[in-house]
N, C-alpha and C positions, 0 to 999 in steps of 0.2 A: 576706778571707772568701770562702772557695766553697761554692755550695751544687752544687755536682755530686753529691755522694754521695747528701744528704737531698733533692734532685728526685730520683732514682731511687728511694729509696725509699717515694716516692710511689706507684707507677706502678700498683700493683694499687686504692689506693683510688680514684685519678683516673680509672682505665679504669670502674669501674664508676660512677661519678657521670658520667661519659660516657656511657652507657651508657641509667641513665636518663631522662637528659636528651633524648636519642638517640628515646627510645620516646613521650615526650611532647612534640611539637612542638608549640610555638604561634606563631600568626604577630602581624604587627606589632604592637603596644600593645595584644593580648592574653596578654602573657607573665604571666601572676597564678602560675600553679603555677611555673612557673621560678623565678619573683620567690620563690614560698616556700619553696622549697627554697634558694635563693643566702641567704637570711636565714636560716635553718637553719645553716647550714654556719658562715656568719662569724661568728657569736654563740657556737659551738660554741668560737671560737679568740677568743673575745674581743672582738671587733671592735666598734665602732661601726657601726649601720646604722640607714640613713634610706629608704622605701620613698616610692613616688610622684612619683619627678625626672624630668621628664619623661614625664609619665603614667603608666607601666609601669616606668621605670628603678629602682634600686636603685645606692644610695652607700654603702660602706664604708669608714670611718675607723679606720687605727692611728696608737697614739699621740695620739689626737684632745687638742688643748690642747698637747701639747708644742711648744716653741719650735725654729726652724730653720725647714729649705728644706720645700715641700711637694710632692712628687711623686705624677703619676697613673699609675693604669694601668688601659686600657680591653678590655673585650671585646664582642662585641655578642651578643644573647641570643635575637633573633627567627626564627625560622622561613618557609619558603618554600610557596607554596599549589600542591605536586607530588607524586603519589602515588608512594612508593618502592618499587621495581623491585628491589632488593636481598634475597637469600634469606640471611636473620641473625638470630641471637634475639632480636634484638633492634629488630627492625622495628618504623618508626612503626606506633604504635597509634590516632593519630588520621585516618583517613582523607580521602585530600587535603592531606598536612600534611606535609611531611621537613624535616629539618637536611639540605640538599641543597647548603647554602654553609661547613660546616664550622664553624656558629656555636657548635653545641655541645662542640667543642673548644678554641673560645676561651673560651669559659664556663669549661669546667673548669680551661683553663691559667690562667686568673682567678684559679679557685679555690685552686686549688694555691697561686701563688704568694702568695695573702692565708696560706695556711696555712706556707708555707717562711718567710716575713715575721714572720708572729705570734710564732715561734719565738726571733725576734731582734730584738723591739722594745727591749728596751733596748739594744741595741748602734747602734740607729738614731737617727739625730740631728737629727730631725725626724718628720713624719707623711708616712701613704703615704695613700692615695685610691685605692680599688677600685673602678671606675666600669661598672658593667654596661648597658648602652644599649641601651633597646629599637628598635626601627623603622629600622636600617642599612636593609634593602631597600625602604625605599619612598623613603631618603633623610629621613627625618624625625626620627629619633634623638638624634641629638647634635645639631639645635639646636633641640631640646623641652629636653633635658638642661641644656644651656648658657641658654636665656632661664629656666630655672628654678635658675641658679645654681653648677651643678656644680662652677666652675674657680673661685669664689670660697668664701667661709666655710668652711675658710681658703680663700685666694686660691693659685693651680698655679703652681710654678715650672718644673715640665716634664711632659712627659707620654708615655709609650711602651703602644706596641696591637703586635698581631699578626693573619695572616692565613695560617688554610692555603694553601698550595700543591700543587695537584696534580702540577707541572712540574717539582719540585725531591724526589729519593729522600729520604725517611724519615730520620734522622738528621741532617740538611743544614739550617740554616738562613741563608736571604738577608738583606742590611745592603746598604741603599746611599746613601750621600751624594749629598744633593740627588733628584731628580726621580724617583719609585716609580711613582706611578700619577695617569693624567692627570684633568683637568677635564673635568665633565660638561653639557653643553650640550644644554637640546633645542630643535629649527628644529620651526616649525609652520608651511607656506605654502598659503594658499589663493588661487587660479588662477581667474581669473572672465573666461568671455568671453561666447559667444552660439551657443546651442545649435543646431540643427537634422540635416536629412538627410541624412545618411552617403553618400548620393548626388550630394549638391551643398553639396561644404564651402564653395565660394567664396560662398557664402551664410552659413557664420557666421564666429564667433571663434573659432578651435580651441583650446579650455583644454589639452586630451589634448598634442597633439603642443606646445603650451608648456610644459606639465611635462616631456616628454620633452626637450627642449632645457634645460630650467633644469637637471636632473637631472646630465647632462654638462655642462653647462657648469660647475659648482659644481665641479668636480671639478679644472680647473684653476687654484685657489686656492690648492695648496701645487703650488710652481715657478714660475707664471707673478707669483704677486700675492707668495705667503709665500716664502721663503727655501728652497728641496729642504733644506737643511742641519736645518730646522726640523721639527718634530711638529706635524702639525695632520691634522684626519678629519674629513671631512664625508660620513656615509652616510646614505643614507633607507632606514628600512625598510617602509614604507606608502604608497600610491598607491589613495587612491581617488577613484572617475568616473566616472559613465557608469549608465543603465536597462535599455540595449539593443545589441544589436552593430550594428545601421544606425542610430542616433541618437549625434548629435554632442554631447557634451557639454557643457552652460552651464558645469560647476567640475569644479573638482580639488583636491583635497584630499592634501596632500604631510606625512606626519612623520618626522622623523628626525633622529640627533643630531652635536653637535660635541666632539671630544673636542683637548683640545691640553694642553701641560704648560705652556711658560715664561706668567706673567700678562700681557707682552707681543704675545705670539702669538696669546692668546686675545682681546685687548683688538681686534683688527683685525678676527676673524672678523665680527661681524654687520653692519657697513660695507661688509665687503668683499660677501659674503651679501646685501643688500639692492640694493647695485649692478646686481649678477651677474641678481639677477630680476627687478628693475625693468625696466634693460634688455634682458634675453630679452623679457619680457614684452611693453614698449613696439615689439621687431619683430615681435611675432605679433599686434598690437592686442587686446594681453589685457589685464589688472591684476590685481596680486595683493596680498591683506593679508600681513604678515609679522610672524611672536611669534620673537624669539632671547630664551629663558631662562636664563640662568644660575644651573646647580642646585645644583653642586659646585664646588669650588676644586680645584687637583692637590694631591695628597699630595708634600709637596717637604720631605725628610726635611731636618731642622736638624747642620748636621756635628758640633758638640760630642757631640749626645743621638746620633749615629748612632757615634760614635768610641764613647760608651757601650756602648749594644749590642752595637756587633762585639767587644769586648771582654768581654762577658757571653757572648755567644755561645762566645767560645772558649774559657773555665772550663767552660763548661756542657757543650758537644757537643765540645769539641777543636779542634785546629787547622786540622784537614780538614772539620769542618763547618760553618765559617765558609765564605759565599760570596757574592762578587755577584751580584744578580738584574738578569734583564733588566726594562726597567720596562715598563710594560703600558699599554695604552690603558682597561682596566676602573679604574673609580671608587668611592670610600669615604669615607662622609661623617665619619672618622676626620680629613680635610682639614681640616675644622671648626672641632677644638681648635689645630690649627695654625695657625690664624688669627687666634690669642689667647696661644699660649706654645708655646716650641720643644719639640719630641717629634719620635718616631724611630719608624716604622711599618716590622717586620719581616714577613716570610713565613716561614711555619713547615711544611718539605717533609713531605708525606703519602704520599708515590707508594711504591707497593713492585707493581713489576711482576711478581714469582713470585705474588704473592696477588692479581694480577688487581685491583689497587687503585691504576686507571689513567684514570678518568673524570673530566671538567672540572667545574668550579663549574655548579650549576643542573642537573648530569644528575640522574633518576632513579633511578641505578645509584650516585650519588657516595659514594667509604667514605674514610676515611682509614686507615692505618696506626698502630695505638695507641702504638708503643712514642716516636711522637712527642708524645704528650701530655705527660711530666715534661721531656722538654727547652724547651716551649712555658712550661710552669710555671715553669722553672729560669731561662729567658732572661730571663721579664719580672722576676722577683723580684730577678736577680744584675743587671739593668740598673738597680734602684734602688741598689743597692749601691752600683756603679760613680758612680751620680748623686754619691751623698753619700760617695765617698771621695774626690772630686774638690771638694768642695765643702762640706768639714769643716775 
């Protein structure tokens, strides 16, 4: 079974339920209009749906009761708090408010592929799980979704998402076995020594030049302690200290995050991290509190469910738009369901540089490239195929 032909024939309804979508942004676990509109759509095709999975989320069931494997598939629904920069007709209407991460194309390739799926539920031999997730950008999404049950009643045998890409041309979609996008860490350190006049420092505890020194020093963590061979990031992007330019400051205030892929790599960082500024600290007769968080797992695609995909991918786009992606240091709490059942998290290429449709995740300006929306529809629908022809 391909559905190349009927995801293309999508492509003018998808664009404008894009579209939509597009001009009403809501942000985190306020998605209610989304939510009613996604409830709209699937009901249209039959679907089972259940509202309020994780607060805002929205579950769709085909097949719901039929016996077999159970597969999901997710997109994430929420919006970003950025005023869009983009001259379009379809400009956010809520002020303060854009699909500025391409969530409203994963919504709609959501939608599609519930609708390319509805089409051939009986040929399906099992149910599928439409998983719409709200709060991806604060990180809170999927596992509201999941403590309220999502990957059981039924219980997920696998599960496949997608993500725009702005790096990858329009038509193109990335597949990669094993390690996508890393784990997400945040360092919180506070510096505490003894303040006074910028005149006569050997009178206090300088907190300032010990953050400066913890700063670099942290920085030879990967080569000297982790392996060069290995992925690991330790950046700060806040430093704050200090009332006055001649007073020395009692604290400092350092935040910033860890990002690494392998769970071993990661399992070292805040060991290593506590050492590193204990002892800076302990030369500069300072001390400091130390918080390592861990907020995210990495997305470390499962090789069966990625064998899926790129094999969905090249019914759907061709054999030229299959590709490997490089994996990224940016995080997605799509890692989540991976931590409960194998799934295969794709990038779905948006870029098309004649139409100036060339800006990163989070810009003001950020558009994608429509005619990638039925292949996003086509990938995820023809990857449940794949699931269940291999497992029929």
């Amino acid at each position: 079974m391909n559905l190349r032909e009927e995801s293309q024939a999508l492509k003018e309804k998808l664009v404008k339920i894009r579209r939509k979508i597009h001009r009403n942004p809501e942000l985190s676990f306020e998605e209610h209009e989304t939510g009613d509109l996604i409830e709209e759509i699937l009901k249209e095709h039959d679907i089972d749906v259940t509202r309020g999975v994780g607060k805002t989320g929205v579950v769709g069931i085909l097949n719901k009761e039929k016996p077999g494997p159970v597969v999901a598939l997710r997109g994430d629904i929420d919006a970003l708090p950025i005023e869009e920069q983009n001259d379009i007709p379809f400009k956010s209407e809520n002020p303060g408010k854009m699909h500025a991460c391409g969530h409203d194309v994963h919504t709609t390739s959501l939608l599609g592929a519930a609708m390319l799926l509805s089409e051939k539920r009986d040929e399906i031999p099992g149910q599928v799980k439409f998983i719409f997730q709200p709060a991806e950008e604060i990180n809170k999404g999927a596992k509201a979704m999941i403590e309220d049950g999502v990957l059981s009643n039924p219980d997920v045998d696998a599960i496949f998402g997608l993500h725009t890409k702005p790096d990858i041309p329009a038509g193109q979609v990335g597949v990669k076995y094993g390690p996508l996008m890393a784990a997400v860490d945040t360092i919180k350190i506070t510096i505490k020594g003894e303040g006074g006049h910028g005149a006569i420092p050997h009178h206090t505890r300088d907190s300032i030049v010990a953050a400066s020194s913890i700063i670099q020093n942290l920085q030879t963590i990967v080569s000297r302690r982790i392996s060069p061979f290995e992925t690991a990031v330790i950046s700060f992007g806040t430093i704050n200290g200090g009332t006055a330019n001649n007073v020395i400051s009692e604290e400092v205030k350092l935040t910033g995050t860890g990002r690494s892929f392998k769970p071993e790599v990661r399992e070292q960082l805040p060991e290593l991290l506590k050492n590193i500024v204990n002892n800076t600290c302990a030369a500069h007769d300072t001390e400091a509190e130390i918080e390592y968080i861990n907020d995210l797992p990495a997305v470390i695609n499962d090789n069966e469910m990625a064998g899926h995909a790129a094999k969905a991918v090249q019914k759907i786009a061709g054999e030229d738009g299959l590709i490997e992606p490089e994996p990224t240091g940016g995080g997605e709490d799509f890692a989540m369901y991976m931590q409960e059942v194998p799934g295969c998290f794709m990038f779905l290429g948006v870029r098309n540089e004649d139409e100036g449709i060339v800006h990163q995740w989070h810009h003001p300006k950020y558009n994608v490239d429509e005619t990638a929306i039925p292949i996003g529809a086509g990938s995820l629908a023809q990857a449940v195929i794949e699931f269940f022809n291999s497992n029929s």
